[in-house]
C-alpha positions as CSV (number, residue, x, y, z in Angstrom):
1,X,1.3,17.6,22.3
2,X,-0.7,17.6,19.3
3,X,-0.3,16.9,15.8
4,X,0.8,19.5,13.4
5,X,2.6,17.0,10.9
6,X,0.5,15.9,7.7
7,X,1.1,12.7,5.9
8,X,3.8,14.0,3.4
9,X,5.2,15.9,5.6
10,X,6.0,12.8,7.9
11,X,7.2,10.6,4.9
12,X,9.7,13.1,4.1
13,X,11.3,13.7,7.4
14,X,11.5,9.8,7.9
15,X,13.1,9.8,4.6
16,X,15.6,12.3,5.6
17,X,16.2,10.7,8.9
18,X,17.0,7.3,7.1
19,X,19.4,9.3,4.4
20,X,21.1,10.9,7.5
21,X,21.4,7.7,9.1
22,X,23.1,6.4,5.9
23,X,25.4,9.4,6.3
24,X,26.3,9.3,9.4
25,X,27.1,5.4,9.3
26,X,29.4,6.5,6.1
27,X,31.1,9.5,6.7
28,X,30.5,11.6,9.7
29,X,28.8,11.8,13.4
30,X,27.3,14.9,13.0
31,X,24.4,13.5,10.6
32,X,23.2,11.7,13.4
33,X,21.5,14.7,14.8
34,X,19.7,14.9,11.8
35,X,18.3,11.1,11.8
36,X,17.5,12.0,15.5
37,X,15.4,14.9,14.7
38,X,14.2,13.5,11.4
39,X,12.8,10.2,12.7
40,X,11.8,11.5,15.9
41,X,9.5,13.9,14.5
42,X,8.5,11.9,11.8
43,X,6.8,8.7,13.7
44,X,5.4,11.1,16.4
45,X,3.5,13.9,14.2
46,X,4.7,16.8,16.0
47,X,7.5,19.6,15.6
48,X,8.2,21.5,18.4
49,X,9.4,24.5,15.7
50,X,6.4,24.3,13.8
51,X,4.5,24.7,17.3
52,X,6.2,27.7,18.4
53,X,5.6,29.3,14.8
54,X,2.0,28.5,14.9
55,X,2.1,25.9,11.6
56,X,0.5,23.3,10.7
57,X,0.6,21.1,7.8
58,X,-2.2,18.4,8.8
59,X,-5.0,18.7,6.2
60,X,-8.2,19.7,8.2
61,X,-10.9,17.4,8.7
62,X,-14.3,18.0,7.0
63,X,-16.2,15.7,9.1
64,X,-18.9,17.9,11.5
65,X,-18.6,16.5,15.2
66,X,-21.3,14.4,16.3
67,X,-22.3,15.2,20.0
């Protein structure tokens, strides 16, 4: 499991996930799901969707490998 989550793209789905969680709390169960995937995938780096589609939004690094 690998990363394929930049920095902004992690901010905003831990932003969702906390809106969701507002949500759900407020009005409805169903927005839990969406604080579920949101967070989830936010602190861990890695989108099982965005693996099967081949995407990536973590910024490439310009650093040569030392051996």
């Amino acid at each position: 499991m690998q990363k394929n989550e930049g920095c902004w793209d992690r901010a905003i789905r831990i932003i969702i996930g906390i809106v969701a969680l507002y949500l759900g709390w407020n009005y409805s169960a169903w927005w839990y799901i969406l604080t579920v995937i949101g967070l989830f995938t936010g602190l861990v780096g890695w989108c099982k969707l965005y693996d099967l589609l081949g995407i990536s939004t973590l910024k490439k690094s310009s650093k040569k490998k030392k051996y």
